[in-house]
N, C-alpha and C positions, 0 to 999 in steps of 0.2 A: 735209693730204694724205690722200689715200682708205686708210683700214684694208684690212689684209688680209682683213677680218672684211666689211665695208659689201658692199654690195648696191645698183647705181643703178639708176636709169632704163636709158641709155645701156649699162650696162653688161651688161643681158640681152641685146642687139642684140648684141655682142660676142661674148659666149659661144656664140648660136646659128651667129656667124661663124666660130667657129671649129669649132664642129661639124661644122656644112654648109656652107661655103663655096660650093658651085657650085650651091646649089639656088635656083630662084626663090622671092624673099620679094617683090616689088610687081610689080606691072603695073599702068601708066596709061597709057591712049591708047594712043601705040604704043612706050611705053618699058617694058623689063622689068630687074628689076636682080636678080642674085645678092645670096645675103648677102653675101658678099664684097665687094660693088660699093656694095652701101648701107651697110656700115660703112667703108670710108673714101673714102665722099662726108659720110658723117655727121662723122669725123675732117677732113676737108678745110674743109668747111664752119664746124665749129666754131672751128679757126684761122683763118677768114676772117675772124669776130667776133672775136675775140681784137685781130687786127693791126688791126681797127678800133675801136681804145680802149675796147672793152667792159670791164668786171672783175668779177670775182665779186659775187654778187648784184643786180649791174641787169638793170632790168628791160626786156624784149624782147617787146612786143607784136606778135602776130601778125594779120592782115588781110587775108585771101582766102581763096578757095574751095578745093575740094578738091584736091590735087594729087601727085607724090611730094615737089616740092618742099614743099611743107606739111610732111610729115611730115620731111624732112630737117631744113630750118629747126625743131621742137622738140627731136630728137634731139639735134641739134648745140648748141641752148642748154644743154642738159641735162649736155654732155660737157665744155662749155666754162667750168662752172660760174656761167651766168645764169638769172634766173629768167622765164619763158616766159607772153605773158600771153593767151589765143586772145580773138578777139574776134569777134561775131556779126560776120559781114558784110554782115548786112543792116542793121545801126545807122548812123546818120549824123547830124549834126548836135551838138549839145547831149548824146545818150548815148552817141555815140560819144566823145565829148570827155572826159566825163565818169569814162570809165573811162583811159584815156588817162592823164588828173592825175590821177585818184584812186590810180593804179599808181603814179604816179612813170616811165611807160616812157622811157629813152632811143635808144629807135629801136622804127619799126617795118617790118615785114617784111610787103611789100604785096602785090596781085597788081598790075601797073602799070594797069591799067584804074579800080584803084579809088583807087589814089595821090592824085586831085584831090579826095576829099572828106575828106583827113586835114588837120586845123590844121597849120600853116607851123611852128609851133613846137617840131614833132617830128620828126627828121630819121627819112625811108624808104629803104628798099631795097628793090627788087624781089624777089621771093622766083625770076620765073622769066620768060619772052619776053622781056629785054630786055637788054641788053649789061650787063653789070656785075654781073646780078641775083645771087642768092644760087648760083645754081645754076652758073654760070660760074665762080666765084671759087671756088667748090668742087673743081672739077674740076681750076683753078689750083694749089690748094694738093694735092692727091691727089700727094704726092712722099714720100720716104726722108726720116726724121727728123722728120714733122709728129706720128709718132703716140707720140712723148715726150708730147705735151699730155695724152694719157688719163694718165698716169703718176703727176700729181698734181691730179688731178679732186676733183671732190664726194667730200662723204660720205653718208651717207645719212641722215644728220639736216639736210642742208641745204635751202633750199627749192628747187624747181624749177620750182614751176608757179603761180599765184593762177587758179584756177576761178571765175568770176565768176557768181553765184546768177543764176538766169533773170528773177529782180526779177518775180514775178508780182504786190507787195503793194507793194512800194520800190523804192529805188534797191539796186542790184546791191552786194553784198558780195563780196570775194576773200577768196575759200577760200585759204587757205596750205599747199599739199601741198608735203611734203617728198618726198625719192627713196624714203624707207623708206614712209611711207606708200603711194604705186604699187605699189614692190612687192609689198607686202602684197595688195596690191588686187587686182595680177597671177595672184599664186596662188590667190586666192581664188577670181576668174575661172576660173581654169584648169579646179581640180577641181570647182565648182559646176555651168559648162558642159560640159563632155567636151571641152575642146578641145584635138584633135591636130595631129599635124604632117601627118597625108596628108589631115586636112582642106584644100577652097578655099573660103574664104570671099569673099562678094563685101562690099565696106562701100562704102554710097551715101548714109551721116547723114554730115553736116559735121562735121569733123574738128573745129571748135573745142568743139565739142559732148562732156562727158568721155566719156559713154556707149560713141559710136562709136570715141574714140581708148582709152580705159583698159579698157573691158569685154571689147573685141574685137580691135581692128587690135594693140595694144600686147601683150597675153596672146598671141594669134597668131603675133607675129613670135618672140615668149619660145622658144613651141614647134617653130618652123621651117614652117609651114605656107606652102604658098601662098596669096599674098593678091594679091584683085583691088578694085583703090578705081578708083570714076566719080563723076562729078560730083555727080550726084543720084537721089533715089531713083526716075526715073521707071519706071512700071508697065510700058510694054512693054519697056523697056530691060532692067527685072529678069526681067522672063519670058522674054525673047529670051538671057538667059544663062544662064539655069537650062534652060533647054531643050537649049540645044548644050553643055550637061554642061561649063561653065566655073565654075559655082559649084552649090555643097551645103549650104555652110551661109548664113544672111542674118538681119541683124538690122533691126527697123525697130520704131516706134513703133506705138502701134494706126491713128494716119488712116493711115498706110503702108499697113499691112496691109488697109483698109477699104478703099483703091483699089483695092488688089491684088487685092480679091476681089469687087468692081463690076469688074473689064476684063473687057472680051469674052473676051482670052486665055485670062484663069483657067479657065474653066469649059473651053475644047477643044485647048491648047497640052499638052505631056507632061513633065510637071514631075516626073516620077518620079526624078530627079537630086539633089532639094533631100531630105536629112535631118535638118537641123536650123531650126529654125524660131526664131527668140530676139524677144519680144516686151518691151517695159516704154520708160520714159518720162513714161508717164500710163497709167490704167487702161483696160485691156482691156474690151470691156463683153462678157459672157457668150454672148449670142445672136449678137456676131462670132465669137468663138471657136469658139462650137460649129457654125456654119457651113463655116467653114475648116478645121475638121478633120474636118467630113462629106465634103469634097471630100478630104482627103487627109488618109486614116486612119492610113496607115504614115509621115508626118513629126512628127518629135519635136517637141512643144513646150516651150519653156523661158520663165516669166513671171521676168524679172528686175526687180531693186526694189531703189531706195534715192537718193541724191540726191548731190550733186555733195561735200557737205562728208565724205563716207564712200568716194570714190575712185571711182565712186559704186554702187557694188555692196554694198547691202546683205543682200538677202534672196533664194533661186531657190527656185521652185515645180516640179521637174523632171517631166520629160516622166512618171515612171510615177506620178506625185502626183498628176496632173492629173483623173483618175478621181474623182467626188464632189465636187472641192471646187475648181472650177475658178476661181472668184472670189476664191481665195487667192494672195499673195504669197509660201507658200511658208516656208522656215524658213532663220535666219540663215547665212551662208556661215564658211566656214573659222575665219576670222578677227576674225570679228564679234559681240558678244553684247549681245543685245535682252529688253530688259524694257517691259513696258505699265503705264504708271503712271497718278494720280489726279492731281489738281490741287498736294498736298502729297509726292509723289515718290513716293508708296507704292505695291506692286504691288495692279494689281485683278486681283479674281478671274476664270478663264478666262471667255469670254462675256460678260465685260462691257466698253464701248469705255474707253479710255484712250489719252493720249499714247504713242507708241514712243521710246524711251530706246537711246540705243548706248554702248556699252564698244569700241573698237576699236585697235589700231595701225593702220586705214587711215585714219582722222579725220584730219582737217587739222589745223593747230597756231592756229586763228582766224581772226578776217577781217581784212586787209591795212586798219590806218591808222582799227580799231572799236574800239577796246578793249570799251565799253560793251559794243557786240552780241555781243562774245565773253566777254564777261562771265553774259551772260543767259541763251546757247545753252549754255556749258557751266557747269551749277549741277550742285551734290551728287554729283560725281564721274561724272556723265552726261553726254552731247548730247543735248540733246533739240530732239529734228527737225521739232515742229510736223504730225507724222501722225498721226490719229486713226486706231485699229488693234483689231482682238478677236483676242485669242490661245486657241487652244483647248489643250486636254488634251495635245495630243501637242506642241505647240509650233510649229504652224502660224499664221500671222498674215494675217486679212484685213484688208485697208485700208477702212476708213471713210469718210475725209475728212482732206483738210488743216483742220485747227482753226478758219482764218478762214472755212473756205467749210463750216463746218457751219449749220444753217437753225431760225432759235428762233422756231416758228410756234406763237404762244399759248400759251410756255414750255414747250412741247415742241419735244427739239432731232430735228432729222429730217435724217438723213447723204443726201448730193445723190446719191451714186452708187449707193444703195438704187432710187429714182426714175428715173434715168439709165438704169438695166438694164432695168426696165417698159418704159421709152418705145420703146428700141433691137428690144425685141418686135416693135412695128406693122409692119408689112411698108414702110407710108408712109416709116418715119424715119430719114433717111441720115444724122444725127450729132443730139446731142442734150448741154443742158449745163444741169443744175439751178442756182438762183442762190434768193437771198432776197432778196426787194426790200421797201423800207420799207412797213409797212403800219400805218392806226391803227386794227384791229381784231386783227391775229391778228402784230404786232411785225413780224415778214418775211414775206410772204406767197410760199409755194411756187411758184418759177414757172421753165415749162421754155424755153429757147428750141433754136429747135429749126428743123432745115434740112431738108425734106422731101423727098421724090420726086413732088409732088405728089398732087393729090385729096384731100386732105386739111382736114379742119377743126378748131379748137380745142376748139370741142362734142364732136369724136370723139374728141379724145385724152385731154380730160379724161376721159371717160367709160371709155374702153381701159383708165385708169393706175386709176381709182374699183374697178373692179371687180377689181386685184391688187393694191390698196393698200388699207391701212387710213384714213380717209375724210382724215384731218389731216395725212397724206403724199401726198399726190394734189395736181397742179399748180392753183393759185388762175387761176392762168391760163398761157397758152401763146401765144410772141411766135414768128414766123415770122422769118427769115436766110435769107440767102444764103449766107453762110459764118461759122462761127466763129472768133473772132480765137487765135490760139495765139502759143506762142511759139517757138526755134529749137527744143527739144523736142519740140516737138507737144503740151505743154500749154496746155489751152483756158486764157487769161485771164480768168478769170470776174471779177476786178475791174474790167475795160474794161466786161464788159457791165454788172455792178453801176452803174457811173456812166454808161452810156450808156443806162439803163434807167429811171432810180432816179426821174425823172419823168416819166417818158412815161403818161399818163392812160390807163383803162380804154376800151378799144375800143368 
């Protein structure tokens, strides 16, 4: 039974309920809900699961796109004491499957459109269009006496959520977040962002996505703000809102922001509405940044950092940081403490790279059905997250590299997004992604790939990166795309290219 002491998920949705009752918390499409209205549809819903043989701890995979119903279907697992499991919707087949059994889910909550590519052996529900969906049976149950069910809810040591790794190296592991973990994560959010309640924020990343649901929409609703969710992150759609002063603040990853500032709009639409700017996912590269804030000097930038087994808000670089040392992630949040270590766990000295190390109450409690890998990631009283990071003097930490994607060209190791930042300079080069490809002269040999705006040659870029690089970081060579492969993050998978690369002979 819930402590009078515990702190859930669910149960910040609540508090703000009873705070503000009449104030709008969602808008989708053309539905808007009070708190009042979305804490018992969220009660409604979760007795919905309940009366459908759910019990404490099964797992409740989730399977569609953005919607309110999305977020109702997690809240209400949350309330109902199950554990919630999102799932990319663009997966099908074999990695869809995959996480599926790997969870153990017994149901999943679909949008009906994608229902036909889930295995027969997992029984679905509609989350929303369709007679019975989650969202009907909700509204069923919105009656006198349903909301005894909060009464003996979770506690905040239980689980709630399995965050499944974006697999850029493997198969996906489940993070195991507890309700105390979120919260943590929540606060941390709060006071590391500025986020109020007469903020509106618009959120256009996929909810299965933690970033979008834990960093922002979930912190958000804590505070009572209003909040606006669409589908997707589309560029005129975000400017077409920010313009008629229905959102202020927005979060997106750096290609997000790289569209946003390639549209026509950007440069003669009047964005003078938007004050918060939240960028992270993947790294920002500098010569975006400083572009985007030449167009708009007076929007706050906020680089957020950290990865899904930390809630996933590790690190913010705040808006008045951002001066000198833009290429920074920033210094740990609330709740978090980070050290940069050596091979043998030991701290290195500032300015020099090492592993980042976290201490936290937002950490997950392992990966769901790994022991081993939960074994390895938490050693010597750390998690160690696999990012290559330099801490300076004051306790700022710039990101290097993820550990796999550092580059050992003729035993010297040379960090990709050192390189990445040169490239992104060219006027030419619309996205750019350092890799090491096998080489039997210099072990990996440096090499960019790289999506242009045309005019552009390999001769030239080599020679662009020669001249602001020292000569054994500068591209061996440069492979021309169309697009680079990412993941729901918007991190580039630099393994797909590794192996889609790793013999392709010299031009």
């Amino acid at each position: 039974m819930t402590g009078v002491r515990d702190s859930t998920v669910d149960g910040m949705l609540r508090r703000t309920a009873r705070r503000v009752p009449e104030r709008t918390a969602l808008r989708y499409g053309e539905r808007a809900w009070t708190y009042r209205e979305l804490d018992e549809a969220v009660t409604g819903a979760a007795a919905a699961l309940r009366d459908g043989g759910l019990r404490d701890g099964d797992r409740v995979a989730a399977y569609g796109h953005n919607s309110d119903a999305y977020l109702i279907g997690f809240l209400a697992c949350a309330r109902a004491g199950l554990v919630h499991v999102p799932v990319n919707h663009h997966l099908t087949g074999g990695e869809l499957g995959y996480i599926l059994e790997q969870s153990g889910s017994a149901l999943v909550l679909t949008d009906p459109h994608l229902a036909h590519r889930l295995p027969a052996s997992v029984p679905a529900l509609p989350l929303r269009d369709a007679t019975g969906s989650l969202l009907e049976r909700a509204a069923q149950h919105r009656r006198p006496g349903v909301a005894t069910l909060t009464a003996g809810g979770p506690e905040q040591g239980d689980l709630v959520q399995l965050l499944y790794t974006s697999g850029t190296t493997a198969q996906p592991k489940g993070a195991m977040m507890t309700h105390g973990a979120l919260v943590h994560a929540y606060l941390s959010a709060i006071t590391a962002l500025d986020l109020r309640e007469t903020d509106r924020p618009l959120h256009a990343l996929p909810l299965y996505h933690s970033a979008q649901m834990h960093v922002f929409l979930l912190p958000f609703l804590a505070v009572g703000a209003e909040n606006t969710l669409i589908d997707a992150p589309d560029p005129n759609h975000v400017l077409e809102m920010v313009e008629a002063g229905r959102a202020d603040s927005f979060f997106a990853p750096p290609t997000v922001w790289i569209a946003l500032a390639g549209h026509p709009g950007f440069a003669s639409r009047d964005l003078s509405a938007l004050r918060k700017a939240y960028y992270g996912a993947s790294v920002m590269p500098v010569p975006v940044l400083e572009r985007l804030r030449t167009r708009l000097p007076r929007l706050a930038f906020y680089n957020c950092f950290g990865q899904s087994e930390i809630g996933p808000l590790a690190t913010v670089l705040r808006p008045e940081e951002h001066g000198g040392r833009m290429d920074s992630c920033g210094r740990p949040v609330l709740f978090v403490e980070a050290r940069v270590v050596d091979g043998r766990g030991a701290d290195v000295p500032d300015g020099t790279p090492g592993e980042v190390v976290y201490r936290s109450p937002q950490l997950c409690q392992g990966y769901w059905g790994k022991p081993e890998e939960t074994e390895e990631a938490f050693r010597d009283g750390w998690f160690h997250s696999g990012d290559m990071a330099v801490r300076d003097a004051e306790g700022y930490l710039t990101v290097v590299d993820r550990l796999k994607d550092v580059i050992n060209s003729g035993g010297v190791l040379v960090a990709s997004r050192q390189v990445e930042d040169v490239l992104y300079g060219h006027p030419a080069v619309s996205e750019a992604a350092v890799i090491g490809l096998p080489d039997p002269r210099w072990i990996e040999a440096v090499t960019a790939v790289v999506v242009s705006r045309g005019g552009v040659t390999e001769e030239e870029l080599t020679a662009y990166a020669r001249e602001r690089l020292a000569s054994f970081k500068a591209p061996k060579r440069v492979l021309f795309v169309d697009e680079l492969p990412r993941n729901a993050s918007g991190k580039v998978l630099k393994r797909e290219l590794r192996e889609r690369f790793a013999t392709v002979p010299r031009g």
